[in-house]
PyMOL commands that place a pseudoatom at each C-alpha (Angstrom):
pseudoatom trace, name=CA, resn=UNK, resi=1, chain=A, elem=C, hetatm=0, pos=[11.489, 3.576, 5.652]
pseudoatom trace, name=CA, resn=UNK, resi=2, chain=A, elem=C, hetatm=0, pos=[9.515, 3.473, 2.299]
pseudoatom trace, name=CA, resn=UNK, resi=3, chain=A, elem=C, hetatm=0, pos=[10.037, 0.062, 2.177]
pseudoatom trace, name=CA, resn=UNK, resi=4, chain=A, elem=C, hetatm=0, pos=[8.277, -0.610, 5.677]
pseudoatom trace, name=CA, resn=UNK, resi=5, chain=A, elem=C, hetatm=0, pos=[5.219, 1.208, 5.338]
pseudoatom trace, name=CA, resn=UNK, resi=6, chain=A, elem=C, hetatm=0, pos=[4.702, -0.258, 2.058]
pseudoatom trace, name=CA, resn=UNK, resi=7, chain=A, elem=C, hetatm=0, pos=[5.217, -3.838, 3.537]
pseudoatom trace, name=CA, resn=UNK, resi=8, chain=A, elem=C, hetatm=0, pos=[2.926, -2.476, 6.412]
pseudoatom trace, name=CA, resn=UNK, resi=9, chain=A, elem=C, hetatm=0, pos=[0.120, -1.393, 4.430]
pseudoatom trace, name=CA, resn=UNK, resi=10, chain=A, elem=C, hetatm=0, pos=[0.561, -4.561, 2.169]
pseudoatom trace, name=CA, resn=UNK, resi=11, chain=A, elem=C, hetatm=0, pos=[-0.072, -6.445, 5.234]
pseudoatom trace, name=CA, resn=UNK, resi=12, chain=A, elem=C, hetatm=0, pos=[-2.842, -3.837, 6.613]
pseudoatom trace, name=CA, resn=UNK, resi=13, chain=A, elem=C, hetatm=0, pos=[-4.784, -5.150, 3.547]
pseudoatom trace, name=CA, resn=UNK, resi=14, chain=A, elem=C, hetatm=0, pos=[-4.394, -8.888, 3.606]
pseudoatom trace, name=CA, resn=UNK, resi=15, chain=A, elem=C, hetatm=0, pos=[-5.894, -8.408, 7.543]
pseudoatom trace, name=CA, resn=UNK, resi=16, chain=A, elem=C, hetatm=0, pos=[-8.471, -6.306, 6.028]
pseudoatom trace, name=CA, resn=UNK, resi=17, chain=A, elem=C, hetatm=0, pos=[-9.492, -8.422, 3.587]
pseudoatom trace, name=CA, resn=UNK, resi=18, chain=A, elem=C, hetatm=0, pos=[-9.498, -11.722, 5.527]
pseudoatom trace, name=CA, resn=UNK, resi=19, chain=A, elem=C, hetatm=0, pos=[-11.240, -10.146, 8.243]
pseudoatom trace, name=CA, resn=UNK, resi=20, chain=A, elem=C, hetatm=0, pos=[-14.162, -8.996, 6.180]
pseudoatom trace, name=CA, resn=UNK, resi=21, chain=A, elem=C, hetatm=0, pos=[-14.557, -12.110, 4.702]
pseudoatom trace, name=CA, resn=UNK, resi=22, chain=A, elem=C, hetatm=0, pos=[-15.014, -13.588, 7.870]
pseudoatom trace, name=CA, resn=UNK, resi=23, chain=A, elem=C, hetatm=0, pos=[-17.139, -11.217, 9.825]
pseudoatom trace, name=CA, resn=UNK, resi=24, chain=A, elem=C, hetatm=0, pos=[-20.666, -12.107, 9.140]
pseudoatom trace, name=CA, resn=UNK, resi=25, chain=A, elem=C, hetatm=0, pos=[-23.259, -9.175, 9.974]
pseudoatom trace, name=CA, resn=UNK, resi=26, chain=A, elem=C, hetatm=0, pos=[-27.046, -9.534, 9.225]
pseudoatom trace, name=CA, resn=UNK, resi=27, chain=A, elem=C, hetatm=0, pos=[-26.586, -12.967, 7.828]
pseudoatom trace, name=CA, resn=UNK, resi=28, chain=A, elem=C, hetatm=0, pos=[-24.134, -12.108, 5.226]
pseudoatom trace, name=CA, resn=UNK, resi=29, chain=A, elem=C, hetatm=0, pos=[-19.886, -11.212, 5.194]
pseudoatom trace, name=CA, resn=UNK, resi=30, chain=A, elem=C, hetatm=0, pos=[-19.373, -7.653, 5.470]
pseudoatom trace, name=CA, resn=UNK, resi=31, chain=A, elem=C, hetatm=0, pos=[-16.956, -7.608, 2.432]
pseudoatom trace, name=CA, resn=UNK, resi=32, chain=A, elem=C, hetatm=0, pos=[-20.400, -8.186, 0.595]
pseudoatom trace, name=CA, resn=UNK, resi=33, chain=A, elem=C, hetatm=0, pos=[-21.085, -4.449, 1.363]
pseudoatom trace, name=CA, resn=UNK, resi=34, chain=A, elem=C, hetatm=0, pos=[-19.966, -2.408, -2.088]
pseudoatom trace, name=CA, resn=UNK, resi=35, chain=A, elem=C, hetatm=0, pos=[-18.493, 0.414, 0.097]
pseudoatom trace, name=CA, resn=UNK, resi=36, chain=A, elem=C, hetatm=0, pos=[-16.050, -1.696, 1.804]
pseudoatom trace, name=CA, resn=UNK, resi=37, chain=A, elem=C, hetatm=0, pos=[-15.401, -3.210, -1.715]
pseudoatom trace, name=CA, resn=UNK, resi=38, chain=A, elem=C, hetatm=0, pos=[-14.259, 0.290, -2.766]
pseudoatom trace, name=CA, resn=UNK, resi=39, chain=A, elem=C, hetatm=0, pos=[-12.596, 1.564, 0.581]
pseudoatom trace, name=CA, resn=UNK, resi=40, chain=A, elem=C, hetatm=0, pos=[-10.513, -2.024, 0.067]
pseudoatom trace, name=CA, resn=UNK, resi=41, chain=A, elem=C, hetatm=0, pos=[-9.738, -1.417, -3.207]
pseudoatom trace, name=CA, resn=UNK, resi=42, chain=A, elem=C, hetatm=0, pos=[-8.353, 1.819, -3.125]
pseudoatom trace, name=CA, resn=UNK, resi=43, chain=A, elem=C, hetatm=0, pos=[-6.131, 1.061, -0.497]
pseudoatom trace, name=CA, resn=UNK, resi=44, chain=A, elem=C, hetatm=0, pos=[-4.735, -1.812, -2.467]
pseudoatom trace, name=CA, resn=UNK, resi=45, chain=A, elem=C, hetatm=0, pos=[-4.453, 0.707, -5.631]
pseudoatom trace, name=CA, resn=UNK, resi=46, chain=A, elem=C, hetatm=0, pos=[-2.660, 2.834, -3.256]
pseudoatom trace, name=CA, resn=UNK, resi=47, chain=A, elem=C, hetatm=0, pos=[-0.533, 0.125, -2.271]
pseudoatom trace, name=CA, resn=UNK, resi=48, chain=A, elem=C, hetatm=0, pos=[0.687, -0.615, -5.612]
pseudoatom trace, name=CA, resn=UNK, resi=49, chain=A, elem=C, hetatm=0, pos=[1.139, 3.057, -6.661]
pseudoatom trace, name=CA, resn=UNK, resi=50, chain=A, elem=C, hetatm=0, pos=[3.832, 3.124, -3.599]
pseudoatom trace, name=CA, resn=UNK, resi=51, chain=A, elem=C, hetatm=0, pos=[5.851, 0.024, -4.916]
pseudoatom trace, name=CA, resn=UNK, resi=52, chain=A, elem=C, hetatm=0, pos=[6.984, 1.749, -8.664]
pseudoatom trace, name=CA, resn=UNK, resi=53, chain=A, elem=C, hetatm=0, pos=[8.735, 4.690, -6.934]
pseudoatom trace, name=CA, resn=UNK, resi=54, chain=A, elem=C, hetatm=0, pos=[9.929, 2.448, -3.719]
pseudoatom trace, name=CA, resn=UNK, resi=55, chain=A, elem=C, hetatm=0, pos=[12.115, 0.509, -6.899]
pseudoatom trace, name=CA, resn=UNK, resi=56, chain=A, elem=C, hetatm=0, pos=[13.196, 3.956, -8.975]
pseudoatom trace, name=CA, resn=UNK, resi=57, chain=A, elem=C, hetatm=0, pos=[14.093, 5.035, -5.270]
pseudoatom trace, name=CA, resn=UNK, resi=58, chain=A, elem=C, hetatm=0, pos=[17.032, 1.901, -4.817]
pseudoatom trace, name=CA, resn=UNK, resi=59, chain=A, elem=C, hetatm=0, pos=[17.753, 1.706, -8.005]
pseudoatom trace, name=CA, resn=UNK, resi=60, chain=A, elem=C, hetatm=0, pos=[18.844, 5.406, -8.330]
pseudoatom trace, name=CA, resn=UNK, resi=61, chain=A, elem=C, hetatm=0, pos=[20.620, 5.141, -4.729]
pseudoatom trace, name=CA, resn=UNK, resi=62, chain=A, elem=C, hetatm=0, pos=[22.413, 2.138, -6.417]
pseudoatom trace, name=CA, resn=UNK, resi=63, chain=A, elem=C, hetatm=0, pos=[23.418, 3.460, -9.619]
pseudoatom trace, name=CA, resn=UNK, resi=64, chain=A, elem=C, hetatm=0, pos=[23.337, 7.348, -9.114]
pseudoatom trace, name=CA, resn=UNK, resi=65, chain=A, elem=C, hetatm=0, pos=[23.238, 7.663, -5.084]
pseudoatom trace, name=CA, resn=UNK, resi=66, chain=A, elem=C, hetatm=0, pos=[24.204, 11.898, -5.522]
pseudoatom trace, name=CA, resn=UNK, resi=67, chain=A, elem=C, hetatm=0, pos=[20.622, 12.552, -7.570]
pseudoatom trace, name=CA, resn=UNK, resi=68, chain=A, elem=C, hetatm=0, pos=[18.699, 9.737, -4.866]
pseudoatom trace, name=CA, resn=UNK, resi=69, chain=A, elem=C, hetatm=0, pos=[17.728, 12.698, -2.713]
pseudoatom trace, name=CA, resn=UNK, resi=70, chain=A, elem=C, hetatm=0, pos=[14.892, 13.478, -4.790]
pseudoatom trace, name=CA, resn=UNK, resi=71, chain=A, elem=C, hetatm=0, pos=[13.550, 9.985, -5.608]
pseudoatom trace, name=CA, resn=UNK, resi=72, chain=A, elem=C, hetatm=0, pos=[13.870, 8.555, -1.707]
pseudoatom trace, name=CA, resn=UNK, resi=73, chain=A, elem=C, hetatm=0, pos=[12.068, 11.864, -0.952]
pseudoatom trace, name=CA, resn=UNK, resi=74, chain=A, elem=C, hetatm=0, pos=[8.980, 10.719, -3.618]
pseudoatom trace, name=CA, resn=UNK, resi=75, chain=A, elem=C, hetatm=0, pos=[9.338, 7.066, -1.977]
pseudoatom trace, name=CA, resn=UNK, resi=76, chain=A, elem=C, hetatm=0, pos=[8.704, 7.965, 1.163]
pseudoatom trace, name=CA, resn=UNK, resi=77, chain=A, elem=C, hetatm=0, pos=[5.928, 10.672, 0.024]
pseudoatom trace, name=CA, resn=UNK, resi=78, chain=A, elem=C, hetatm=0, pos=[3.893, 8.008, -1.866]
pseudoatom trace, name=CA, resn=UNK, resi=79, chain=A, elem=C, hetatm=0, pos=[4.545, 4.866, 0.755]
pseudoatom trace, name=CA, resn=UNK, resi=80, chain=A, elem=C, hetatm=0, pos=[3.239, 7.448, 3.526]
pseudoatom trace, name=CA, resn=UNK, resi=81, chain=A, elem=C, hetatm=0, pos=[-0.129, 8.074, 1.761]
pseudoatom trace, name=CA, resn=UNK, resi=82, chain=A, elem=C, hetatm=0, pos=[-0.579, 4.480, 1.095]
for i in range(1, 82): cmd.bond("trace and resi %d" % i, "trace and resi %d" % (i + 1))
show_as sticks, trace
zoom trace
């Protein structure tokens, strides 16, 4: 499951990114304006906070699958707010 959203919200910012580039309002690409720049950004940031505890999540089910409950649990925790 933590492995889908993050692959969602991966995606979700490629889209976001292309389509801003592309968009032209007032003459100019709306990924000019500085507070999509930072909205963008953060979700990316977000993004790759998710992927660190997505791989300590199959590694531990791998290697030590009676402790995973607690890493899958953070996985999915940090995937969902990305």
């Amino acid at each position: 499951m933590a492995a889908q959203l993050i692959g969602l919200a991966e995606a979700m910012v490629d889209m976001t990114v292309q389509y801003t580039t592309e968009r032209h309002q007032f003459g100019r690409a709306i990924g000019a304006n500085q507070a999509l720049k930072h909205h963008m950004a953060n979700c990316a940031v977000k993004t790759e906070f998710a992927k660190p505890a997505l791989y300590r999540a199959a590694y531990t089910v791998s290697q030590r699958p009676v402790h995973a409950d607690f890493a899958v649990s953070h996985a999915k925790v940090a995937a969902g707010e990305a």
